[in-house]
Biopython code that builds the backbone (N, CA, C, O; Angstrom):
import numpy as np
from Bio.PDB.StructureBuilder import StructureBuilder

atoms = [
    (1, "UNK", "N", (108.298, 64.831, 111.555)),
    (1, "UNK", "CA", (108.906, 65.285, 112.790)),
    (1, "UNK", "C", (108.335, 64.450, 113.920)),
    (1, "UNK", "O", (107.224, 63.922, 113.875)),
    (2, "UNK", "N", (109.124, 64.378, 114.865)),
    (2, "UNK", "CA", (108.842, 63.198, 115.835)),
    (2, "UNK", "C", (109.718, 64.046, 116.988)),
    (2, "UNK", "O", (110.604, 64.891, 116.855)),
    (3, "UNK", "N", (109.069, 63.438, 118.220)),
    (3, "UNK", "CA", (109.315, 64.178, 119.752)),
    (3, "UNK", "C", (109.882, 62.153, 120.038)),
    (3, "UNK", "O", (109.237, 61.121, 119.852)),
    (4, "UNK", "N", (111.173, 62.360, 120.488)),
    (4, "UNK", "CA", (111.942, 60.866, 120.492)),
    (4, "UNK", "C", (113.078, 61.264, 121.536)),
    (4, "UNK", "O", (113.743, 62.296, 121.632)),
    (5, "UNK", "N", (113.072, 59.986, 122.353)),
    (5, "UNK", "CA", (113.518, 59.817, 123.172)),
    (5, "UNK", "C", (113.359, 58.879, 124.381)),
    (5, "UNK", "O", (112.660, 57.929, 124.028)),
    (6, "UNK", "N", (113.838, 58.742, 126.028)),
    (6, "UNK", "CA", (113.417, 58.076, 126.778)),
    (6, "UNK", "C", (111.718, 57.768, 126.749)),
    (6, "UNK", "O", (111.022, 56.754, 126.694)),
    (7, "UNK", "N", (111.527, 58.911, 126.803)),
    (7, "UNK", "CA", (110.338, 58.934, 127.410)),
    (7, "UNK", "C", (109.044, 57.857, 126.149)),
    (7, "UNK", "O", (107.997, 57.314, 126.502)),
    (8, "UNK", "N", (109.597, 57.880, 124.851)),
    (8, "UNK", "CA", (108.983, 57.404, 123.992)),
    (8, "UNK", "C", (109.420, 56.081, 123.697)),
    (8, "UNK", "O", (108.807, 55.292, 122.977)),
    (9, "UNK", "N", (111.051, 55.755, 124.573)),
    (9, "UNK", "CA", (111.611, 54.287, 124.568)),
    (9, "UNK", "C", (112.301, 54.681, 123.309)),
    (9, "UNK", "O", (113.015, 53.793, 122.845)),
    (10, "UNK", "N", (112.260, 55.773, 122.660)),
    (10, "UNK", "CA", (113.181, 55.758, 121.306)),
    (10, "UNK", "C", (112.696, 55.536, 120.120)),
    (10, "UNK", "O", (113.341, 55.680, 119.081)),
    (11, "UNK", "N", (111.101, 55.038, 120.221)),
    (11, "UNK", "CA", (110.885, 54.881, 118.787)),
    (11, "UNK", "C", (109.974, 55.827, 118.229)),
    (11, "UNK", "O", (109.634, 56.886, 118.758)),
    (12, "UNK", "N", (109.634, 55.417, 117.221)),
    (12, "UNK", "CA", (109.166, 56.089, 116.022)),
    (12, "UNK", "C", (107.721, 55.799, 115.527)),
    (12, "UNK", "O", (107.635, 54.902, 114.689)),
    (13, "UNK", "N", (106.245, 56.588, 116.018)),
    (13, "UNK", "CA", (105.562, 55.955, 115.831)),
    (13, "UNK", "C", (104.665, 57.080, 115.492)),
    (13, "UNK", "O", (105.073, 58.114, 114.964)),
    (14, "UNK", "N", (102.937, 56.762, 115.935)),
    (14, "UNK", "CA", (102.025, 57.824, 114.964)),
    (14, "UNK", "C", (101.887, 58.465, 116.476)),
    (14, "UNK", "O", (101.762, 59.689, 116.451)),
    (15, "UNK", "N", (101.886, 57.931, 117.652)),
    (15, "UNK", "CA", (101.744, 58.606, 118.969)),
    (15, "UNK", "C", (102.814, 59.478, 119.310)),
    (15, "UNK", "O", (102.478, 60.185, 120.260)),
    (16, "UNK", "N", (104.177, 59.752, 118.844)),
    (16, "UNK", "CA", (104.923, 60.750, 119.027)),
    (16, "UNK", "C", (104.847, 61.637, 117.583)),
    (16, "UNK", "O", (105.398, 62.709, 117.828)),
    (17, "UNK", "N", (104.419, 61.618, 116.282)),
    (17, "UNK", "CA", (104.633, 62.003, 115.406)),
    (17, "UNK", "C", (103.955, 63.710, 115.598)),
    (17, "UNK", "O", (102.971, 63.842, 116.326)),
    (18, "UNK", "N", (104.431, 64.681, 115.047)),
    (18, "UNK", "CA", (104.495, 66.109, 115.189)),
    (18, "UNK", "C", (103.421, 66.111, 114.554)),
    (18, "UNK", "O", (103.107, 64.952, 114.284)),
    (19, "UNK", "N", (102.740, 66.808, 114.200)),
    (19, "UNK", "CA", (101.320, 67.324, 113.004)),
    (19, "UNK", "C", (101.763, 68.624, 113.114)),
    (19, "UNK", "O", (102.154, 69.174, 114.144)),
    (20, "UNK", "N", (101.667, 69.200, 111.750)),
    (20, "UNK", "CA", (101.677, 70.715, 111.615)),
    (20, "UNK", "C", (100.475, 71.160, 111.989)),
    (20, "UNK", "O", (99.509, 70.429, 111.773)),
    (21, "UNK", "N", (100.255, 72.634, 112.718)),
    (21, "UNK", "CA", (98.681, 73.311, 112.852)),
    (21, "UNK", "C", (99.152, 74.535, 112.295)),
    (21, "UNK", "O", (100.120, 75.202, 112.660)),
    (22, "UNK", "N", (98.066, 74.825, 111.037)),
    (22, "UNK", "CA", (98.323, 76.066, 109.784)),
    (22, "UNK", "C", (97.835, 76.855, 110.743)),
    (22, "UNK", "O", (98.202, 77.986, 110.426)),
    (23, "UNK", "N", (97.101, 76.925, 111.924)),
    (23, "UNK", "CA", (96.329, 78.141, 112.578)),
    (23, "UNK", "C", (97.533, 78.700, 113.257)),
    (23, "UNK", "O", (97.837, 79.876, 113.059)),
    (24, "UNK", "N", (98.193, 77.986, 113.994)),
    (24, "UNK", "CA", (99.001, 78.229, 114.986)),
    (24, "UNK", "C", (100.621, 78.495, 114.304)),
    (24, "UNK", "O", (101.626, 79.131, 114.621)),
    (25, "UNK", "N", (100.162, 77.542, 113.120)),
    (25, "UNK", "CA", (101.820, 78.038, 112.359)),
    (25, "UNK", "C", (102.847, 77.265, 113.285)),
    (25, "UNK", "O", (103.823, 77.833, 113.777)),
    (26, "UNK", "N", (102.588, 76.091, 113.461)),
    (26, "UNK", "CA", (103.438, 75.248, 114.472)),
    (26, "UNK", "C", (103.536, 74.063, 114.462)),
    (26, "UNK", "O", (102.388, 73.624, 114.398)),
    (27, "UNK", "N", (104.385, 73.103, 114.494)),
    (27, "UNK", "CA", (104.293, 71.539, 114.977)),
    (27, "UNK", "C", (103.522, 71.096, 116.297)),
    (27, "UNK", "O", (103.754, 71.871, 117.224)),
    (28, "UNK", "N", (102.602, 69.973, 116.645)),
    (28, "UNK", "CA", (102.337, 69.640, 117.939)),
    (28, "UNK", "C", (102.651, 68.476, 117.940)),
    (28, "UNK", "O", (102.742, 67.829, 116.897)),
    (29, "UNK", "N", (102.890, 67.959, 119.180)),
    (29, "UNK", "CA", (102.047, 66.364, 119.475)),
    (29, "UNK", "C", (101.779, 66.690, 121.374)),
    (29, "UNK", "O", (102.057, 67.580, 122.178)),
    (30, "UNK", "N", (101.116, 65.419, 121.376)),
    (30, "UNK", "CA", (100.073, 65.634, 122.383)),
    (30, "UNK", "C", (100.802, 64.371, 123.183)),
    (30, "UNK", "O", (100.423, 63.378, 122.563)),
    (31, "UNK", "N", (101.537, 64.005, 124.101)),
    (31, "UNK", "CA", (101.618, 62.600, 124.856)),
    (31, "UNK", "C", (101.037, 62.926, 126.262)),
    (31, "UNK", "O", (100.751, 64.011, 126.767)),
    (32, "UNK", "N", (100.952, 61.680, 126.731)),
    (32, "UNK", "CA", (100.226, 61.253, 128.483)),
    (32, "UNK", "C", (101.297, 60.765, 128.911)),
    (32, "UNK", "O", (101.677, 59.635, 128.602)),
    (33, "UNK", "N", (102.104, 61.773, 129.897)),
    (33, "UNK", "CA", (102.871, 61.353, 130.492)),
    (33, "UNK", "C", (102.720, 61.157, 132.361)),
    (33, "UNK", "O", (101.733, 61.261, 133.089)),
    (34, "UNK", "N", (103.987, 60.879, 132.631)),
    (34, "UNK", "CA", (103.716, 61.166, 133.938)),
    (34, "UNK", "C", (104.681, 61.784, 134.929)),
    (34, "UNK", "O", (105.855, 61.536, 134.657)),
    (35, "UNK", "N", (104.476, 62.573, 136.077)),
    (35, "UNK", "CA", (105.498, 63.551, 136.413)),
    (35, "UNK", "C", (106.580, 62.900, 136.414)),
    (35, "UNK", "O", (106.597, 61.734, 136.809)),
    (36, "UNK", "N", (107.894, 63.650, 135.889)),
    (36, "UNK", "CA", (109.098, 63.585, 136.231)),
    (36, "UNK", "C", (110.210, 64.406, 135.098)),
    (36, "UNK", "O", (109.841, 65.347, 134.396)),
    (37, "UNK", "N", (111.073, 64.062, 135.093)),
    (37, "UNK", "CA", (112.018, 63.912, 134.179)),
    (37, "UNK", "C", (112.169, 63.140, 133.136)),
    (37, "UNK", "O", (111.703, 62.001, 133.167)),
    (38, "UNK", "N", (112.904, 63.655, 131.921)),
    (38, "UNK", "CA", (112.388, 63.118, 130.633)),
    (38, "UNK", "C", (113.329, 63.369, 129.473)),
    (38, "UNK", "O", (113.068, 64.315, 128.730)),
    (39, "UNK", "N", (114.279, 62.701, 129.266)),
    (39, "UNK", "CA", (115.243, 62.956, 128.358)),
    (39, "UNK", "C", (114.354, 62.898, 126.860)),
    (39, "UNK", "O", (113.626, 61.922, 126.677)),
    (40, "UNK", "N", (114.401, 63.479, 126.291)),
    (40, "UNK", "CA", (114.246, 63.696, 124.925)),
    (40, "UNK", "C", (114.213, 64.850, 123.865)),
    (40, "UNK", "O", (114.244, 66.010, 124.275)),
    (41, "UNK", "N", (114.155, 64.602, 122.593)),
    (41, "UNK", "CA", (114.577, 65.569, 120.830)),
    (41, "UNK", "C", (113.320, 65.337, 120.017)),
    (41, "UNK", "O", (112.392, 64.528, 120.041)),
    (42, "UNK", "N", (113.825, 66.824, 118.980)),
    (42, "UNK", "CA", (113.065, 66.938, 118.136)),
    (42, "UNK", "C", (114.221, 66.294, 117.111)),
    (42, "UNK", "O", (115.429, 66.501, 116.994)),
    (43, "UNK", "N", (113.197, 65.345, 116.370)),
    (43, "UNK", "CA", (114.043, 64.593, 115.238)),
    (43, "UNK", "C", (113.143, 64.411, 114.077)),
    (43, "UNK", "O", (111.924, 64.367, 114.247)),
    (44, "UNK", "N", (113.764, 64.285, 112.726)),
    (44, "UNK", "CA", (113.297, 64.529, 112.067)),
    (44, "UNK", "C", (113.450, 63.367, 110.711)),
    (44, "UNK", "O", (114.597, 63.412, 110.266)),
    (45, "UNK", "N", (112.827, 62.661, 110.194)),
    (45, "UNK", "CA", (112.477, 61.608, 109.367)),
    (45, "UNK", "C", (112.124, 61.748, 107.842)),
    (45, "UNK", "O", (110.973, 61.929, 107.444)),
    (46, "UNK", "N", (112.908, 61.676, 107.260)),
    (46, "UNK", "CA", (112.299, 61.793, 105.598)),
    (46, "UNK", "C", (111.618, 60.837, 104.817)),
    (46, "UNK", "O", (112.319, 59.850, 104.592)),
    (47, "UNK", "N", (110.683, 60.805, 104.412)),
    (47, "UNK", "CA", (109.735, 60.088, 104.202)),
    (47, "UNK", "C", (110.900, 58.804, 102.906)),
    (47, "UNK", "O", (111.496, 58.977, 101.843)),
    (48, "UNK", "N", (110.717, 57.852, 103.663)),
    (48, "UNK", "CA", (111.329, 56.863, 102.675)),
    (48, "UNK", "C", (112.296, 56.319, 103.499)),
    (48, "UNK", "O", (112.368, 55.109, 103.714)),
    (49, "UNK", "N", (113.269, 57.392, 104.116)),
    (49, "UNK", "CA", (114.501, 57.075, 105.020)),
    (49, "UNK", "C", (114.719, 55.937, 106.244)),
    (49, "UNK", "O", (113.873, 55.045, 106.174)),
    (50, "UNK", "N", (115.326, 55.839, 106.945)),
    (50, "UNK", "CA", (115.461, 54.795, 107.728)),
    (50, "UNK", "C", (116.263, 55.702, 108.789)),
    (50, "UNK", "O", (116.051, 55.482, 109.982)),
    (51, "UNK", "N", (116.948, 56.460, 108.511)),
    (51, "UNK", "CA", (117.748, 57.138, 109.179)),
    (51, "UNK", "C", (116.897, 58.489, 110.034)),
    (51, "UNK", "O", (116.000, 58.954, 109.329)),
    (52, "UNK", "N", (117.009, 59.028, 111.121)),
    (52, "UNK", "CA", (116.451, 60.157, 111.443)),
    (52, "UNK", "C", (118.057, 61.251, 111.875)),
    (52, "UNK", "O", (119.270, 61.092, 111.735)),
    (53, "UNK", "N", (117.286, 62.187, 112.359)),
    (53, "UNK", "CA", (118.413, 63.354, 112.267)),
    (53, "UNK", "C", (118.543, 64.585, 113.242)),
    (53, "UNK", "O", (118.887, 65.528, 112.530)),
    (54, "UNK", "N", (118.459, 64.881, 114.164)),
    (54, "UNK", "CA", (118.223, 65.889, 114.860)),
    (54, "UNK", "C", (118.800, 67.322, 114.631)),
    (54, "UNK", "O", (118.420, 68.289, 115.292)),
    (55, "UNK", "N", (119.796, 67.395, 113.594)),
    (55, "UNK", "CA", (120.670, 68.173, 112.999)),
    (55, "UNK", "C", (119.704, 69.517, 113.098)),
    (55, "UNK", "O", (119.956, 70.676, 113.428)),
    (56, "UNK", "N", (118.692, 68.968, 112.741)),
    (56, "UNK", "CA", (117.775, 70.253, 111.315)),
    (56, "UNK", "C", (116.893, 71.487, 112.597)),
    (56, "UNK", "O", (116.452, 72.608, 112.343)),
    (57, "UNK", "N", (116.885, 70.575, 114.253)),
    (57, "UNK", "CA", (116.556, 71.290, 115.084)),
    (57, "UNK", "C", (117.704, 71.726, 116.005)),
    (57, "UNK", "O", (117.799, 72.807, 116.585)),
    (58, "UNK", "N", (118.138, 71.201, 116.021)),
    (58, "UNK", "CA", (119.540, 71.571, 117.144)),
    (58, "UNK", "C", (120.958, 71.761, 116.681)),
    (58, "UNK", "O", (121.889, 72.084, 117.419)),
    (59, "UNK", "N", (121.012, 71.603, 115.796)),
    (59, "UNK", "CA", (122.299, 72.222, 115.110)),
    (59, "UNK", "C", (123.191, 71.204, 114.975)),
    (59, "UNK", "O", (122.825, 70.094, 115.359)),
    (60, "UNK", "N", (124.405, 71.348, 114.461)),
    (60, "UNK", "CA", (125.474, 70.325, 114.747)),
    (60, "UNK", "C", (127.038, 71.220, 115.658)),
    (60, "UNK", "O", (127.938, 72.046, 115.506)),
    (61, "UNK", "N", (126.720, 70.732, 116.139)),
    (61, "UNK", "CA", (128.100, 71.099, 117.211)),
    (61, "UNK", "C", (129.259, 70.451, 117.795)),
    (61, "UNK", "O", (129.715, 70.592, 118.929)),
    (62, "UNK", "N", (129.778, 69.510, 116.571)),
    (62, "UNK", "CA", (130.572, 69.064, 116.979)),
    (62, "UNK", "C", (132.246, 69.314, 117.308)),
    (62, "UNK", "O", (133.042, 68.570, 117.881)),
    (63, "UNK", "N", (132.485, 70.995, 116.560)),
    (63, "UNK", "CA", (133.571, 71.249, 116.758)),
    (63, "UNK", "C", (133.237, 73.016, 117.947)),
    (63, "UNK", "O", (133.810, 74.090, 117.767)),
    (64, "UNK", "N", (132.288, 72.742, 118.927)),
    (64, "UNK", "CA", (132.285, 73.722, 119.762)),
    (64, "UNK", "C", (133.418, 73.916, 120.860)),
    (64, "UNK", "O", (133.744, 73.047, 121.668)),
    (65, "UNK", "N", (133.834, 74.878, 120.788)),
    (65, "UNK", "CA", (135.260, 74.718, 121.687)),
    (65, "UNK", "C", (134.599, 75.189, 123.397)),
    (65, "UNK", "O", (133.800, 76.071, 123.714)),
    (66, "UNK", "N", (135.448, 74.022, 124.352)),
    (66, "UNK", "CA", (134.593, 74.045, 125.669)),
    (66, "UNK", "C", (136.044, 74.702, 126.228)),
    (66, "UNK", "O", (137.051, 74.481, 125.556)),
    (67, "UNK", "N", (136.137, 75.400, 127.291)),
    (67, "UNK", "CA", (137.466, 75.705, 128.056)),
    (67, "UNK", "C", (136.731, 75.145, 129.393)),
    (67, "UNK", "O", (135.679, 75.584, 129.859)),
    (68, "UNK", "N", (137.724, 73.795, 130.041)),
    (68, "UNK", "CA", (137.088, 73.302, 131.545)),
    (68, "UNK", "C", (138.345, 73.799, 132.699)),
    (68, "UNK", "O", (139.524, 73.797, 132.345)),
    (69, "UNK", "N", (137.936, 74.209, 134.075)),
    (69, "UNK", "CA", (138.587, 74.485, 134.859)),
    (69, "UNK", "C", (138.698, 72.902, 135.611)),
    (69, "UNK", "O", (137.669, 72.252, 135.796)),
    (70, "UNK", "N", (140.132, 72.342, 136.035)),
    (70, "UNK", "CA", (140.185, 71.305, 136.630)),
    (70, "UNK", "C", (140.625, 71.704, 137.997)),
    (70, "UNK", "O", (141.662, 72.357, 138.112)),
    (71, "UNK", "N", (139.855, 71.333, 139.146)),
    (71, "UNK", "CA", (140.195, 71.096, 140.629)),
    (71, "UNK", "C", (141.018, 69.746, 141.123)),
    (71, "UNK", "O", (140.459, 68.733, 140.702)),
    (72, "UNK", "N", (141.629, 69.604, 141.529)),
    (72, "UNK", "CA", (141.831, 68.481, 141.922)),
    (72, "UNK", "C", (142.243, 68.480, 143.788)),
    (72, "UNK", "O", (143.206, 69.069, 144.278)),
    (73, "UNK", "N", (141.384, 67.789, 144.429)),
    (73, "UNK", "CA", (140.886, 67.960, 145.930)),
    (73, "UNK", "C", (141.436, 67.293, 146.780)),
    (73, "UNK", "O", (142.005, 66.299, 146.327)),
    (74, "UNK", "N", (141.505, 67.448, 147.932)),
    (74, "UNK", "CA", (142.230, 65.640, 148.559)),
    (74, "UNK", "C", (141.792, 66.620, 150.408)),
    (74, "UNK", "O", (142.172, 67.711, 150.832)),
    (75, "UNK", "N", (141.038, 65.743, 150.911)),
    (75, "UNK", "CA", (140.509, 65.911, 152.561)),
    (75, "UNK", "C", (141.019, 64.382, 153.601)),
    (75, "UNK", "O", (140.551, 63.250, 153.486)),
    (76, "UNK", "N", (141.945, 64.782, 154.437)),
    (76, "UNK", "CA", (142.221, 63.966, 155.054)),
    (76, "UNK", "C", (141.323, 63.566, 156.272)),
    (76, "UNK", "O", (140.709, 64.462, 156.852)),
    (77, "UNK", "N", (141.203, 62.129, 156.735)),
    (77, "UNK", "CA", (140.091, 62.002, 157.488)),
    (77, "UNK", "C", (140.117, 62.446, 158.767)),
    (77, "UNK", "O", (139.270, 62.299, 159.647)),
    (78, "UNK", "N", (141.331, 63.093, 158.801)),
    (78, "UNK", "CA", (140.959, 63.747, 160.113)),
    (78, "UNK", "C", (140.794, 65.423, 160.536)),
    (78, "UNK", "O", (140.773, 66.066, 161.586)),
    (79, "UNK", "N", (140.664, 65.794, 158.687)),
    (79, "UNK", "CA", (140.565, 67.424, 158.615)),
    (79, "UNK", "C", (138.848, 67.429, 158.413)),
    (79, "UNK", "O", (138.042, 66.499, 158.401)),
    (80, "UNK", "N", (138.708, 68.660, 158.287)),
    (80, "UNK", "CA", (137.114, 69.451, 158.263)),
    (80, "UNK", "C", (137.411, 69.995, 157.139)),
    (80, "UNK", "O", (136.276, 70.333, 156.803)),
    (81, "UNK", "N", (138.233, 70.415, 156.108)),
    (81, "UNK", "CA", (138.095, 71.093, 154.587)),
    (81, "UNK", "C", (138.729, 69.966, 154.001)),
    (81, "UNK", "O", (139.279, 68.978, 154.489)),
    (82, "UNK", "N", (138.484, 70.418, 152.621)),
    (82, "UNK", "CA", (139.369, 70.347, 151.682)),
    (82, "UNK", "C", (140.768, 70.965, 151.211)),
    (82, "UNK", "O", (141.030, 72.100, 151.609)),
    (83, "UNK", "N", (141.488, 70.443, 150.569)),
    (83, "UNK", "CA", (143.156, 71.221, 150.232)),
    (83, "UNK", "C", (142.690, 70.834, 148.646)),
    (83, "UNK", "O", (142.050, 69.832, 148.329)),
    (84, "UNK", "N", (143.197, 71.931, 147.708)),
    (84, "UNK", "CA", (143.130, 72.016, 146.688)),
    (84, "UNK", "C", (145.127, 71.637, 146.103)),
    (84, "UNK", "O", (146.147, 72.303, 146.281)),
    (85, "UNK", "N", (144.963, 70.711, 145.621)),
    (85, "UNK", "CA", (146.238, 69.927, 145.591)),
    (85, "UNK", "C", (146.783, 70.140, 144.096)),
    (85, "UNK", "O", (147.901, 69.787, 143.720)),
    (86, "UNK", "N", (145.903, 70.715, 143.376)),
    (86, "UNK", "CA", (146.032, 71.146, 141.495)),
    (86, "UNK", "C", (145.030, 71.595, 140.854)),
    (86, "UNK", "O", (143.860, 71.426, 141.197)),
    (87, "UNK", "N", (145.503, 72.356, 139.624)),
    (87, "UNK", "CA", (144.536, 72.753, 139.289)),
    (87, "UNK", "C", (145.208, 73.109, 137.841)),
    (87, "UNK", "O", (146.358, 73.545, 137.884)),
    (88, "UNK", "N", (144.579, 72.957, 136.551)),
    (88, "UNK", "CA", (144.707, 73.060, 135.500)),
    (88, "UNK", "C", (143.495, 73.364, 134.494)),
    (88, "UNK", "O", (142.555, 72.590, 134.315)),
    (89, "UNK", "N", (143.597, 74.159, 134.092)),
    (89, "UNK", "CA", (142.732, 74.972, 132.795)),
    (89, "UNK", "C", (142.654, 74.273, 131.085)),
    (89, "UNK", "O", (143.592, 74.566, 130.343)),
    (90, "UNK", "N", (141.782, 73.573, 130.655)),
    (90, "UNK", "CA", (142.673, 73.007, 129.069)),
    (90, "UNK", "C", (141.795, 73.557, 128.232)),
    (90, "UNK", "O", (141.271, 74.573, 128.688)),
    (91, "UNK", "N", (141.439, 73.226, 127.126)),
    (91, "UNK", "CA", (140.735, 73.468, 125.968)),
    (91, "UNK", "C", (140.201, 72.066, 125.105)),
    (91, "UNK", "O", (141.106, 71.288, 124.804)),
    (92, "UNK", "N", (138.973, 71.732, 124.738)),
    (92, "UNK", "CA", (138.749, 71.256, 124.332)),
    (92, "UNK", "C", (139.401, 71.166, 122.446)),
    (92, "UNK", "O", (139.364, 70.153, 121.746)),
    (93, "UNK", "N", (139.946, 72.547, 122.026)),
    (93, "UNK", "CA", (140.791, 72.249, 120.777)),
    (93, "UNK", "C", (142.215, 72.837, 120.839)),
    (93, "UNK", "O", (142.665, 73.321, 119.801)),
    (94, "UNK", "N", (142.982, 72.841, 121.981)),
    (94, "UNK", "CA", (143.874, 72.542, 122.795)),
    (94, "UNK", "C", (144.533, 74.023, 122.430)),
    (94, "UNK", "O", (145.747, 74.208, 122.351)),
    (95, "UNK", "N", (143.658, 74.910, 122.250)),
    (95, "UNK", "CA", (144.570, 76.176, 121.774)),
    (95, "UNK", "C", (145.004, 76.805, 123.332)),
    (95, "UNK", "O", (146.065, 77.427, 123.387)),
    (96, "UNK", "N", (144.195, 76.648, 124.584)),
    (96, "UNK", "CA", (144.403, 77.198, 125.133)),
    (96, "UNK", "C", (144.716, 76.304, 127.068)),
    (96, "UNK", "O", (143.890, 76.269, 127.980)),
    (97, "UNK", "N", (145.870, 75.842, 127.077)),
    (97, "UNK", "CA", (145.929, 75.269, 128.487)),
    (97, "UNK", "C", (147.636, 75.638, 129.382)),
    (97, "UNK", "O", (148.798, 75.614, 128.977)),
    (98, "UNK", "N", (146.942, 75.989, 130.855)),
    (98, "UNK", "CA", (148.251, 76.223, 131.616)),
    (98, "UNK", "C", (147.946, 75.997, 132.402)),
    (98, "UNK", "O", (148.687, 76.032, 133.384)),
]
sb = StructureBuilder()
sb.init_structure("model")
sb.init_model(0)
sb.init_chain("A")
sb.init_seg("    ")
for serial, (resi, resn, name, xyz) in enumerate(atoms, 1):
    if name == "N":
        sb.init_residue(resn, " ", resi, " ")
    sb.init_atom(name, np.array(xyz, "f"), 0.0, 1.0, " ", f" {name:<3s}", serial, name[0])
structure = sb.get_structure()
């Protein structure tokens, strides 16, 4: 198990690698970072593989159905609001749009 991502540049090494602790009943790793923001996953490596996987912590979700509300805006430069000019509702597995 490996903590991967920006913050690690993406790779795969013994400084991001997880260690189990039997006391705590948990994965750790320990990095020195520095304040901010920090894109990154728990991913996971089978000994031999080449491939890693994030599946096994975060699930696979590739058929999650999203419903998005669409605005569509338009402010002329000589108004103070906005006019809402459309607006449409869809579905990401198209069961549901009007």
């Amino acid at each position: 198990m490996y903590v991967s991502g920006g913050l690690t540049d993406w790779s795969l090494n013994d400084n991001n690698q997880m260690i189990f602790n039997p006391e705590q009943g948990q994965y750790e790793c320990t990095l020195s970072l520095k304040q901010g923001w920090y894109n990154y996953e728990y991913v996971f490596l089978k000994d031999g593989d080449t491939e890693v996987t994030s599946a096994r912590f975060e699930g696979n979700h590739y058929e999650t159905e999203n419903d998005y509300l669409i605005l569509i805006y338009y402010r002329s430069s000589r108004d103070r609001y906005d006019r809402v000019l459309g607006t449409k509702i869809t579905n990401t597995l198209n069961r549901l749009s009007y």
